[in-house]
C-alpha positions as CSV (number, residue, x, y, z in Angstrom):
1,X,16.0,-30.2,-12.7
2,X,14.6,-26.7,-14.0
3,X,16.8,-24.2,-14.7
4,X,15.6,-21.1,-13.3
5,X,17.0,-17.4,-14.7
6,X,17.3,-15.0,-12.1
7,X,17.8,-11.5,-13.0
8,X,17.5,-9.7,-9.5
9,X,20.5,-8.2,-7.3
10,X,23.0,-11.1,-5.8
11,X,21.5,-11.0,-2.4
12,X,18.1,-12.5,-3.5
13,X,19.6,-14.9,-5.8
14,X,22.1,-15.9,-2.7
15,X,19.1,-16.5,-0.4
16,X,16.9,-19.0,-2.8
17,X,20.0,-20.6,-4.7
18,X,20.2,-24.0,-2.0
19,X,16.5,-24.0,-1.1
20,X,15.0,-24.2,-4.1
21,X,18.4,-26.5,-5.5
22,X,16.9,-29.2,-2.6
23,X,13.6,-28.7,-4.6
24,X,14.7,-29.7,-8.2
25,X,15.1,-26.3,-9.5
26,X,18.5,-24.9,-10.1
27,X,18.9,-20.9,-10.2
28,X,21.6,-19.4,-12.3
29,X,22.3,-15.4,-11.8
30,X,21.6,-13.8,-14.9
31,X,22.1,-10.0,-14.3
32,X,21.2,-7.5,-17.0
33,X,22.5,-4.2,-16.0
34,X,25.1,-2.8,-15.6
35,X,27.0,-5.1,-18.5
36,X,27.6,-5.4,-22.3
37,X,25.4,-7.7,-24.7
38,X,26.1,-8.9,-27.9
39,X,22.9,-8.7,-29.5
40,X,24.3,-11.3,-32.1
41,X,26.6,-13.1,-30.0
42,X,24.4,-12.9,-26.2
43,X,25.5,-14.4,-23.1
44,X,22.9,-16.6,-23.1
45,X,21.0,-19.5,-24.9
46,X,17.5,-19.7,-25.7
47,X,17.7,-23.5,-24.4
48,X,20.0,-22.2,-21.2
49,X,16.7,-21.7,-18.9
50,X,13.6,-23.4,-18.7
51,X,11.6,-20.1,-16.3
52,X,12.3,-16.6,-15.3
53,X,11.4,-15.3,-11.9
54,X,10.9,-11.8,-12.3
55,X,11.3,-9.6,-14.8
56,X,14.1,-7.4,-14.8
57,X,13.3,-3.9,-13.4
58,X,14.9,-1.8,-15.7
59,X,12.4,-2.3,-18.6
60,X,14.4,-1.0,-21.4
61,X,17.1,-3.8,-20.0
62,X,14.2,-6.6,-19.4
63,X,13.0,-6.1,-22.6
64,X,16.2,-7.1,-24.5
65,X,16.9,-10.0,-21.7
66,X,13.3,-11.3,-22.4
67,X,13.9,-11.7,-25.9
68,X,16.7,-13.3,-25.5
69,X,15.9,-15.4,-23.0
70,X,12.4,-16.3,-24.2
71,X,10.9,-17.6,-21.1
72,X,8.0,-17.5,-19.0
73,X,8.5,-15.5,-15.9
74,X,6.6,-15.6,-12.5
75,X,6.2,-12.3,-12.1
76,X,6.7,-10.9,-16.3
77,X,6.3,-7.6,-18.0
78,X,3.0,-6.9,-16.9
79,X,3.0,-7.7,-13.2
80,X,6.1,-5.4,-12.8
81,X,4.5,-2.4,-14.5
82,X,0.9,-2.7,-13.2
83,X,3.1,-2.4,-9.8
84,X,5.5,0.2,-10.7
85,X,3.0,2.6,-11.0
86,X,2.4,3.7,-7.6
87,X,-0.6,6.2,-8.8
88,X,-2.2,3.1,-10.8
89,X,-2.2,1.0,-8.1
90,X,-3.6,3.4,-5.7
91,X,-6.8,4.1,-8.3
92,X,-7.4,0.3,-8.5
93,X,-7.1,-0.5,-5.2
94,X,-9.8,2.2,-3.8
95,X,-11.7,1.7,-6.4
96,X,-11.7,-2.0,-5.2
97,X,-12.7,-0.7,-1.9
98,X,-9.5,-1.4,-0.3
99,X,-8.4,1.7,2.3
100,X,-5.6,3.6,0.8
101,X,-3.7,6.9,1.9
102,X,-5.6,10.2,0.6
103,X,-3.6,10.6,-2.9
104,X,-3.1,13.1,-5.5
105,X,-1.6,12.2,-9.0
106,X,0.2,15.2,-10.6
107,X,1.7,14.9,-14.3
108,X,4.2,17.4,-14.8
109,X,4.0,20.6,-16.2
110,X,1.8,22.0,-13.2
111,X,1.5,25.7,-12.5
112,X,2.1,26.8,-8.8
113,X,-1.2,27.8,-8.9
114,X,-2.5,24.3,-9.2
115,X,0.4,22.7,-7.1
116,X,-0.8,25.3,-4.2
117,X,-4.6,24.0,-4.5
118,X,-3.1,20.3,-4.1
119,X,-1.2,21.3,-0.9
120,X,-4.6,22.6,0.7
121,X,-6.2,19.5,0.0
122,X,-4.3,18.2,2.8
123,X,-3.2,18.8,6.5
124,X,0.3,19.2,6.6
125,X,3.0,17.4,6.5
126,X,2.5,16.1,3.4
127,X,4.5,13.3,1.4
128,X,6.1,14.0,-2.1
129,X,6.7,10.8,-3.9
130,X,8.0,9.9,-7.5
131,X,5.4,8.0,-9.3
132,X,7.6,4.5,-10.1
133,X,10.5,5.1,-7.8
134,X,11.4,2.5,-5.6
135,X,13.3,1.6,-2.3
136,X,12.2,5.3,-1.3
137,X,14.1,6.9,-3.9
138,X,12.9,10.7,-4.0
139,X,10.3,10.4,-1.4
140,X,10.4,13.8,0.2
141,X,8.0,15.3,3.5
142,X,6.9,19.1,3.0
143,X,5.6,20.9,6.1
144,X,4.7,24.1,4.7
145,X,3.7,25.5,1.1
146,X,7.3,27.2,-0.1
147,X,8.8,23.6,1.1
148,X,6.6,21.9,-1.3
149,X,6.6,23.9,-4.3
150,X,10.4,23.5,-3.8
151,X,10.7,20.1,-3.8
152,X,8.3,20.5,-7.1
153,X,10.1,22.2,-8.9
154,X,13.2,19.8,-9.1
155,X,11.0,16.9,-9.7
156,X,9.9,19.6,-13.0
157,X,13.7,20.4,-13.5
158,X,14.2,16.5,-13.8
159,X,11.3,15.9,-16.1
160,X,12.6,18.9,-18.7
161,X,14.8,16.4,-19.6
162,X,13.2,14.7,-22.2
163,X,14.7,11.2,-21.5
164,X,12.8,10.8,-18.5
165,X,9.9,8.3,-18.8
166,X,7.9,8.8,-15.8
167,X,6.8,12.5,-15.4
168,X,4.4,12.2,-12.8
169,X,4.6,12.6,-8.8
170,X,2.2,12.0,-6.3
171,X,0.8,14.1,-3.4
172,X,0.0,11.6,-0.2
173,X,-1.5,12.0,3.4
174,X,1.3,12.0,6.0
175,X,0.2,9.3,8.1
176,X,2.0,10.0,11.4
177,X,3.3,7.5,13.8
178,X,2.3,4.7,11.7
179,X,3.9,1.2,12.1
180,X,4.9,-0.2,8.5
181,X,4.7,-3.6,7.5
182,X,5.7,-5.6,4.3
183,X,3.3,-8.7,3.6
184,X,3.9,-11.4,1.4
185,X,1.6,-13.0,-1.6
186,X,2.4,-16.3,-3.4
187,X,-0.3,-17.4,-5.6
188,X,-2.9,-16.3,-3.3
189,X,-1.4,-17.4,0.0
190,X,0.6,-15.2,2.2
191,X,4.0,-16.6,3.1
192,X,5.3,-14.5,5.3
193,X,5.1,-10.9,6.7
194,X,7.4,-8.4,8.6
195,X,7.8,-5.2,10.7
196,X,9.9,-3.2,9.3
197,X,11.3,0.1,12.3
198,X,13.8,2.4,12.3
199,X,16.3,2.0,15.1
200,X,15.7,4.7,17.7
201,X,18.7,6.8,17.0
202,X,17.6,7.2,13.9
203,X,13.6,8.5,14.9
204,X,15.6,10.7,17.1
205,X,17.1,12.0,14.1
206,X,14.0,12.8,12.4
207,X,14.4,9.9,9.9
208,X,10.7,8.7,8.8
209,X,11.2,6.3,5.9
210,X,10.9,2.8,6.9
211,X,12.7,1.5,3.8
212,X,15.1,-2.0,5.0
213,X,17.4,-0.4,2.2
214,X,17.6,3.1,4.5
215,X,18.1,1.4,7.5
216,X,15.2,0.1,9.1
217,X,15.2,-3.1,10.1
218,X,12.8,-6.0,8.9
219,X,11.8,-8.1,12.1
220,X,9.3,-11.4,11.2
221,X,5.7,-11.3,12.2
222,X,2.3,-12.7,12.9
223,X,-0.1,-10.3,11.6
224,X,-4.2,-10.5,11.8
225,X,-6.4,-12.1,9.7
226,X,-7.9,-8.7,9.0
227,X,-4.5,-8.1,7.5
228,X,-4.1,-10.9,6.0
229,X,-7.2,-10.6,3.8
230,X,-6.1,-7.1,3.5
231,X,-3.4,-8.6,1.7
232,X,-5.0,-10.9,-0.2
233,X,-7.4,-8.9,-1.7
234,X,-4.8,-6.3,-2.9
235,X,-2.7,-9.4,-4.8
236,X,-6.1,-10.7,-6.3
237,X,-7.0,-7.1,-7.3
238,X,-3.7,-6.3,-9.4
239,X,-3.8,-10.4,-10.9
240,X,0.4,-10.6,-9.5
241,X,1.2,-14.1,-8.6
242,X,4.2,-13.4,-5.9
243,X,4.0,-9.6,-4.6
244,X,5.4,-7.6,-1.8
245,X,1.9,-5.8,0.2
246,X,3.4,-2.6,2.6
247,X,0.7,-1.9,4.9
248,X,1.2,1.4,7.2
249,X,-1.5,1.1,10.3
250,X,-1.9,4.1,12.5
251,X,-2.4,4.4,16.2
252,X,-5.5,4.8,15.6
253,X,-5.7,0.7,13.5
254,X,-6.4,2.2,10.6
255,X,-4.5,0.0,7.8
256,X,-3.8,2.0,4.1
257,X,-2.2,0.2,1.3
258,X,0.7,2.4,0.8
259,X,2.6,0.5,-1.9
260,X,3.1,-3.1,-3.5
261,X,6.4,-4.8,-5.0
262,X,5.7,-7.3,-7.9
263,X,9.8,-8.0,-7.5
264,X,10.2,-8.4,-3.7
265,X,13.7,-9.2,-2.6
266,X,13.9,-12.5,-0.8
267,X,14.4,-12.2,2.4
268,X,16.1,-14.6,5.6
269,X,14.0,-17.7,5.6
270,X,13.0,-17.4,9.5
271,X,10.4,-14.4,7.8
272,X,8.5,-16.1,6.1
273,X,6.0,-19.2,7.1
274,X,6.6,-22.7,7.4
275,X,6.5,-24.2,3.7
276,X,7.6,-21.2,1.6
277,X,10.3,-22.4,-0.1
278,X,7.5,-25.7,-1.4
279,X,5.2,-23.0,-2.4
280,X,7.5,-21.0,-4.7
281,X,8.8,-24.3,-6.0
282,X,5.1,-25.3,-7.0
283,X,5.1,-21.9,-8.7
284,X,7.7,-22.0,-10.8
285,X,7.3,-25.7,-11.6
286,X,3.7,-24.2,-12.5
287,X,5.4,-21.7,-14.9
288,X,6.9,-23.9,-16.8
289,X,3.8,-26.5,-17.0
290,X,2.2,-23.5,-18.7
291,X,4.6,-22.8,-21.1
């Protein structure tokens, strides 16, 4: 039996804990935020867990957790940063050739002046999104110029305050009418894919974010093989063994990258494909062979 360290929110942990138990690996919840540590007395042993399935997100908390712990992860350190960084991925992925919405990275302090010449780039609306946010924390839709150098200058007022890593925003395309999709990446193989839609009420509304933790809802789907190599590509590209592709394709077909997850929350089994549960088995027995 492996012992498998799981550091991500209950409902994940929940979801794998009896599959992968059938498969010889045993998953133990080993939250690190949000809690106390001992630094000389930890929770944990290093001979407690034999692999680590992703990395914590809060890096600062990961980091203490990973030296603890002293594991290999599925997904570690790097993987979670390389995907973090929304602007970084965007840059590698078009420079890959891979289709991605029409960016701007800003680092903050910008003038008006400058922010002003970024808004013209672009037909409005446009999208204001924090650089390594995620479940669409921050993400903000400006229709006009005053709107935009608004929501600017609180993301400036936050990043004054010099405890804040991340000082950098980006500047997107609104892609209108889009359908959004996550696809899933295990070790190059996709193992599963959904829709993700907000419910009509909420449209009517004017809600736009198609985030499962705002509401939409994630329905399971076959998607093309155009897609799928879509997909493929984009997990080869950024070298993550198990990542979360979100693919927005407009009326028109076109499909953009928008944004990847190297610590994807599991979802219900009946979205993903036959066999999943073996394949992420394989990978973390794989882990551990490599140890």
């Amino acid at each position: 039996m492996i012992d498998l360290a799981v550091a991500n929110r209950e409902e994940t942990f929940e979801r794998m804990a009896a599959p992968l138990a059938e498969r010889g690996i045993e998953c133990h919840h080993v939250p690190v935020r949000e809690r106390t540590v001992a630094l000389e007395d930890p929770p944990w042993s290093r001979t407690d867990y034999d692999v680590g399935f992703v990395y914590p997100g809060r890096l600062m908390e990961g980091g203490v957790a990973d030296a603890l712990l002293e594991v290999p992860w599925l997904n570690g350190l790097e993987a979670v940063v390389t995907s973090r960084n929304k602007g970084g991925v965007l840059a590698r992925l078009e420079r890959g050739g891979i289709s991605v919405p029409d960016s701007v990275y800003v680092s903050n302090p910008v003038d008006d002046a400058e922010l002003a010449r970024v808004f013209e780039r672009f037909e409005p609306p446009v999208v204001v999104k924090p650089n390594s946010t995620t479940r669409g924390v921050g993400v903000a839709k400006a229709h006009d110029l005053d709107s935009f150098l608004g929501i600017c200058e609180y993301l400036s007022l936050v990043h004054d305050y010099r405890a804040t890593g991340d000082k950098s925003f980006l500047v997107q395309e609104y892609v209108p009418d889009a359908s959004d999709y996550r696809v899933m990446v295990l070790q190059g193989e996709i193992v599963g894919a959904v829709e993700r839609r907000l419910p009509e009420v909420a449209r009517e509304q004017g809600r736009w974010k198609h985030n499962v933790h705002r509401g939409a809802e994630a329905t399971g789907v076959e998607i093309p093989e155009a897609w799928r190599e879509i997909a493929l590509a984009v997990a080869e590209t950024l070298e993550i063994p198990f990542l979360g592709v979100d693919l927005l394709v407009d009326a028109g077909g076109r499909v953009l990258v928008n944004e990847t997850n190297a610590r994807p929350t599991i979802d219900a089994a009946t979205k993903y494909e036959p066999g999943f549960y073996d394949r992420l088995a394989e990978a973390i027995s794989g882990c551990l062979e490599e140890r």
